[in-house]
N, C-alpha and C positions, 0 to 999 in steps of 0.2 A: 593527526588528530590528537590532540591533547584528553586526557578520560574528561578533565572537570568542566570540557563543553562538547562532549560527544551527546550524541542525542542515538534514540534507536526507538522507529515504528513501523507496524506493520502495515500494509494497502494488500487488503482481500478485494482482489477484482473482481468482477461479476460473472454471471453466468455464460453471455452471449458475446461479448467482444473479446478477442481473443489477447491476450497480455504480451504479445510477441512487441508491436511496437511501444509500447509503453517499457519494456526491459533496454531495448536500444534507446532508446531516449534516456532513460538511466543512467544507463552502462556511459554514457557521452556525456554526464557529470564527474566534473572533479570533484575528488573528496567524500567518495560515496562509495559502502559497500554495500551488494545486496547478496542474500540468501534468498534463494527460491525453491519454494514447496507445492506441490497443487493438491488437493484436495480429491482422496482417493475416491468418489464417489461420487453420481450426478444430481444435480436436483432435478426435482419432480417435476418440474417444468420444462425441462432440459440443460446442458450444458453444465461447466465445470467453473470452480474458482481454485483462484491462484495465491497464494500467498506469498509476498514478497517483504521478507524481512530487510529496510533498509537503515543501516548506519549512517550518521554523520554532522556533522557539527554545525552552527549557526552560520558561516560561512556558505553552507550551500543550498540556506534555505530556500532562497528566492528560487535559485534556478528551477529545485524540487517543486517548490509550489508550480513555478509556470507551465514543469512539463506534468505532472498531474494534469493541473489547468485543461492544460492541450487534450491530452485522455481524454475527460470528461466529454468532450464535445466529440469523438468519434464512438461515444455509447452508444449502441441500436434503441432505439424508443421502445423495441416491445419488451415485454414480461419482465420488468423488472432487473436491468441489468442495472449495473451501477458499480462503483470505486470508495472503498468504506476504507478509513482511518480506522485503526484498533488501536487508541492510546493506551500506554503501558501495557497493550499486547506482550504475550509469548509464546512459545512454542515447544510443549516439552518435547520433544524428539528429532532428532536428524534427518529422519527419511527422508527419500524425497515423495512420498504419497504420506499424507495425512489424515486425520480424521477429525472431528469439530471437536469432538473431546479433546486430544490434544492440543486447543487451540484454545487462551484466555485470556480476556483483557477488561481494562476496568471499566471502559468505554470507547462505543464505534459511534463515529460520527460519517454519512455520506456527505460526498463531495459535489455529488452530481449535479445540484442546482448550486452552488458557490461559485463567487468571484475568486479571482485569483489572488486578492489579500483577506478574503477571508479562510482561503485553503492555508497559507502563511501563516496565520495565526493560529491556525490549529497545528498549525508541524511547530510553531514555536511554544503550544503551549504542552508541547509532548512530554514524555518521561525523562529525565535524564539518566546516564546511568552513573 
């Protein structure tokens, strides 16, 4: 990957569907790094999010849009779960448990009702770095 078209966002996944297939589907993209962090703490309604920091350049958009795409459709319908874009997202710390304070971005957009070229257009309208 080249810097002056690498791209880098993060997908805070939801509460109640668990992020394990959504990392394998990843992980089975070329040209893609991810960092994963989860979220040291439960919400109040239950269950945990995950943050998945991923790298990568216009090249791999499509694939990233479809397999997001694919996620969104095995969300549980109840309370709220859901797969949120955090454009120009960061992360100040390593750990691997976080906390919301640690976590900032200029804008979350969910995925959960989008098509698969309008999930694309949000990963191409992402930060660059």
């Amino acid at each position: 990957m080249t810097m002056e078209h690498q791209k880098r966002m993060i997908l805070q996944t939801g509460p109640f569907t668990p992020p394990d297939n959504l990392l394998w589907d990843l992980e089975a993209i070329d040209g893609i790094e991810l960092s994963v962090q989860r979220l040291g703490t439960s919400f109040r309604g239950g269950g945990v999010a995950t943050f998945i920091t991923v790298t990568t350049n216009n090249l791999s958009i499509a694939p990233l849009a479809e397999t997001i795409y694919q996620h969104t459709k095995r969300l549980k319908s109840r309370g709220g779960d859901d797969l949120v874009i955090l454009l120009g997202g960061e992360i100040n710390t390593n750990a691997e448990e976080v906390s919301f304070r640690d976590v900032r971005c200029r804008r979350q957009i969910s995925v959960k009702e989008k098509s698969q070229d309008e999930i694309r257009g949000i990963l191409l309208e992402g930060d660059v770095d």
